[in-house]
N, C-alpha and C positions, 0 to 999 in steps of 0.2 A: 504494500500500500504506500504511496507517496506521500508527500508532507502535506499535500493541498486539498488529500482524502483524508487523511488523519481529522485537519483541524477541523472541517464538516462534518466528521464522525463525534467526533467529542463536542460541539455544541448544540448537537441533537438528542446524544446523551444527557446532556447537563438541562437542557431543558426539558425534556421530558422527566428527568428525575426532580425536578422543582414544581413541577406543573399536576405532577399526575401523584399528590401526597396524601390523596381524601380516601384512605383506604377504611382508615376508622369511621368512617361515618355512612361505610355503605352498609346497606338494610336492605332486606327486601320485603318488598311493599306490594309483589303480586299476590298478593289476597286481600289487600285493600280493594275494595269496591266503591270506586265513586267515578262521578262523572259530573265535571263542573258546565256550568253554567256558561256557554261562552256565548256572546251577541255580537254581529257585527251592527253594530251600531251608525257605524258612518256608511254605510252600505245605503241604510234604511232615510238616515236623513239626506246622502246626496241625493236621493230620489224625490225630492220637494224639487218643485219651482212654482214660478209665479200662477199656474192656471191651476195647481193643485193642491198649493200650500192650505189652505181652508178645509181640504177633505184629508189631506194627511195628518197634521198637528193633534186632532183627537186623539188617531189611532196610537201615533208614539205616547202620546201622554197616558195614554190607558198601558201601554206596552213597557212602556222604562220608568214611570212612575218620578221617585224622585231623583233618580238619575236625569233624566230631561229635565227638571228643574233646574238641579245643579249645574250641567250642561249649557241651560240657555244664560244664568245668571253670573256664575265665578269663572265659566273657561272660556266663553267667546263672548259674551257682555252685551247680548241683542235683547232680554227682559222678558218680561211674562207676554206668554202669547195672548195674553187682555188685554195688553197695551196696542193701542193705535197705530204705534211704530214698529208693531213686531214684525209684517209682514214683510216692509220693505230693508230691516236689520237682517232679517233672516237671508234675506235674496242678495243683499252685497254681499254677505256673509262668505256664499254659496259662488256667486261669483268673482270675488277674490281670489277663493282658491280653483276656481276656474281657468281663472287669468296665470295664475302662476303655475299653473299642470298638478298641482295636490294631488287631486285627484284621479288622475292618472298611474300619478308616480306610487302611488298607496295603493292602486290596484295591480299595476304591474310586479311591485317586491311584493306584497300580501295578496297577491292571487289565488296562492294555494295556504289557508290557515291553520291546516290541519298538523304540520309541525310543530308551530307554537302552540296548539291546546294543548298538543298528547305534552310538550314540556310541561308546557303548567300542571297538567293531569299530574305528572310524576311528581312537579314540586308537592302538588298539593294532600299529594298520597302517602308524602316524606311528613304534612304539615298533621298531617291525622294524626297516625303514625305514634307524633312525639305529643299530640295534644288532643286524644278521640273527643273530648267533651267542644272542639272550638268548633262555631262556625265556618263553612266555607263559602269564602265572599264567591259572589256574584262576579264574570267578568266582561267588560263592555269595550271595545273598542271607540274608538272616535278619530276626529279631525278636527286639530285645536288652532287651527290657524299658528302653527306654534308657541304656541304658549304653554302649557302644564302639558309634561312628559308625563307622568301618572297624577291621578289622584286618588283619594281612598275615601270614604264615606259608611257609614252601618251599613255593613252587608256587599258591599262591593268595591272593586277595583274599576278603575275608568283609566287606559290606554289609549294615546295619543300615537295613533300610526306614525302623521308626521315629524316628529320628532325621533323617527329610528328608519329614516330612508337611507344610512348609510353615511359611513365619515367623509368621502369625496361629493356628497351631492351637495349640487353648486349653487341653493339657495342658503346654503348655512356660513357660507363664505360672506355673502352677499348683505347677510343679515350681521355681520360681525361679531360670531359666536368667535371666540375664542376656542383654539387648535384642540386643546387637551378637552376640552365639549363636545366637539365634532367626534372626537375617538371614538366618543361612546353612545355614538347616538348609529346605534348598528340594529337589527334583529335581536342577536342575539344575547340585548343587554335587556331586554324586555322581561325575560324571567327573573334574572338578578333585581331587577327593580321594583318587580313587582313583590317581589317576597321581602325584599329591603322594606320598602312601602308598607306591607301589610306589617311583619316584625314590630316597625314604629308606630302606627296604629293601634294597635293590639297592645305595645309593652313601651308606653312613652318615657322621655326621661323626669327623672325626678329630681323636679326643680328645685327641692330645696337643699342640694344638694350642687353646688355648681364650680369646677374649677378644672382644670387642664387632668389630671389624675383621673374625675370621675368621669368626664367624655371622652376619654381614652378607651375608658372599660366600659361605658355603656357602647361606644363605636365598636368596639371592639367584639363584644355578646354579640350586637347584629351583625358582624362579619360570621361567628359562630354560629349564628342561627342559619347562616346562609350556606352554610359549608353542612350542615347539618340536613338542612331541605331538598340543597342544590347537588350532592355528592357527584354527579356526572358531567358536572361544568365545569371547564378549567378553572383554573384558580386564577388567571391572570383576569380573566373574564368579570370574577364574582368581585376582583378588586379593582378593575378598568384599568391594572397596568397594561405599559410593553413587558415583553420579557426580560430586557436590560431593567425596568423599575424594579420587576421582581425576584429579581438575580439580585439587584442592588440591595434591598430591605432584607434580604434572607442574610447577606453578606454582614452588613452593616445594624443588623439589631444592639447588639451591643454598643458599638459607638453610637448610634440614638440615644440608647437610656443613660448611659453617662454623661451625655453634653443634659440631659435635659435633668440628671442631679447637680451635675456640678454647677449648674448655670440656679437651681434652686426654683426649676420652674414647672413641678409638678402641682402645687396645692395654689397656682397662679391663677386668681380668677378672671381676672382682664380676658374680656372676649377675644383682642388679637390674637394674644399670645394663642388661646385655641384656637381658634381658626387656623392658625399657622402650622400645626400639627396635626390640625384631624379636618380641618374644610378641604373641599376643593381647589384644586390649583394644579398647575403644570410640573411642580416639584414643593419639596420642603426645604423655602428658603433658609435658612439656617446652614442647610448645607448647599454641595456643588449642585448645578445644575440638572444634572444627570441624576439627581437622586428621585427616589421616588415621592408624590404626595402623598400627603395624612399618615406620613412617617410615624408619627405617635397612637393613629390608629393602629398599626400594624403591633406595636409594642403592646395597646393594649390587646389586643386581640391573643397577643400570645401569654400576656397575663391570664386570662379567661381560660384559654386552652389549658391553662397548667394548674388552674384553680380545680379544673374537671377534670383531670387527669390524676390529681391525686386527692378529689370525693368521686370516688366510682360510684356512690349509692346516689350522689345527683343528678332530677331526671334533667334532658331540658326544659321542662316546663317550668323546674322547681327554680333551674337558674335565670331563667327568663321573670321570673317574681320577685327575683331580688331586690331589692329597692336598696338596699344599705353597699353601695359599689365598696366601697372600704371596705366592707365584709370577704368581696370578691378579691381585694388585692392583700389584705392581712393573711390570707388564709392559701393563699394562690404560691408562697414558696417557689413566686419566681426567682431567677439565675440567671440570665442571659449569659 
């Protein structure tokens, strides 16, 4: 083998030995019986126009209930179809994304839907699973003129096609999304988000409670929840790196948790300072470039992981109830 095979060999290695680490969390879930709820939703409303809008709006309102509420008032902002204005908000609406091919373009990648249910199916047969007593949301697709990538509500998830056409589609350029937004605005971030989404619905943080340390490990638990639901999805996926991010945080865990004692800025409540560890962003300025974001999630994540690693008898549901995150990290005997 020559040198030029070698060095291709070993970073196919090396990533897949970083990538494919979710061996502990797989289960099996065929005997789970369930079958979710999926709606295309934007199917049903590009089907309005102006001659018909009066005899369609009952039917969806009788059909999505308050999901079309929600829908007409917090994600595209056209108001109660009793308003005098609804009909003509509805139609620019509609022709907007007319004008810009939405519509199109959401038919052509989501043509065929049945990949992303049967993922959902499986996230949601992972969500049983670890919680038989929880509800399983309802799922609705839509067209948000881009605005809300998911939303969540009692009872269901609400999916914005357009916002996962894909990281080179050339309205998101146009719009001034910033690079490291476009990464992940693909298909197949749609399950990770939507279970991220519900996670935080379901198990909010606890507000009295607020400082760089405990959103580490709250961020951290719903990275856990996700590696727990999502076991067949890469890990680079479930965390929106590149491979270089993810090679880098596996590398560099330890140098994290040290800059962030020695600097004394775990129990730091200032909102920057988190953000700058656990928000979104193109890296964790703190360090080089090249590093990965929400570096301090990743630290806490691997707190959690070793808090559960040595209480075997905790389910997730139990760590999911947590509210006292200090509990999580006193008791967690991490080491990096």
């Amino acid at each position: 083998m020559n040198r030029k095979n070698s060095i291709v060999f070993f970073i196919l290695i090396s990533l897949f030995s970083i990538s494919c680490n979710n061996n502990n969390f797989k289960i099996n879930v065929s005997n789970i019986d369930l079958d979710i709820e999926f709606s295309r939703f934007d199917k049903d409303f590009q089907s309005i126009n102006s001659e018909n809008i009066y005899d369609k709006i009952p039917l969806l309102v009788e059909q999505y209930g308050d999901f079309y509420n929600l829908y007409n008032f917090e994600i595209i902002g056209v108001g109660s179809p009793d308003n005098i204005e609804y009909k003509d908000n509805v139609i620019n609406f509609l022709n907007y994304c007319i004008s810009k091919n939405i519509n199109d373009s959401v038919s052509e990648i989501f043509e065929n839907d049945a990949e992303l249910k049967t993922q959902l199916t499986d996230a949601f047969k992972h969500y049983k699973y670890y919680f038989p007593n929880k509800e399983i949301p309802k799922i609705y697709t839509c067209i948000s003129g881009f605005n809300q990538s998911l939303f969540t509500n009692e009872g269901y998830i609400g999916i914005s096609l357009d916002k996962y056409l894909g990281k080179d589609y050339k309205l998101y350029k146009q719009l001034g999304l910033e690079q490291y937004m476009q990464f992940k605005m693909h298909k197949n971030m749609i399950p990770v988000d939507c279970m991220r989404a519900w996670s935080m619905a379901e198990f909010p943080p606890n507000d009295s409670i607020n400082s760089l340390i405990t959103t580490m490990i709250y961020e951290g638990r719903v990275q856990y929840f996700l590696n727990s639901t999502l076991p067949q999805i890469n890990d680079t996926i479930k965390w929106g790196y590149t491979y270089q991010q993810f090679r880098w945080v596996n590398k560099h865990e330890e140098k994290v948790w040290d800059y962030l004692i020695s600097e004394k800025l775990l129990f730091n409540d200032k909102l920057i300072e988190i953000k700058t560890f656990t928000g979104e962003a193109s890296f964790t300025t703190p360090f080089h470039r090249v590093s990965a974001p929400r570096a301090g999630t990743w630290v806490g994540y691997q707190i959690v992981k070793s808090f559960m690693d040595t209480h075997k008898d905790v389910s997730l549901e139990e760590l999911m109830n947590i509210t006292d995150y200090m509990k999580i990290f006193n008791e967690s005997r991490y080491n990096p």
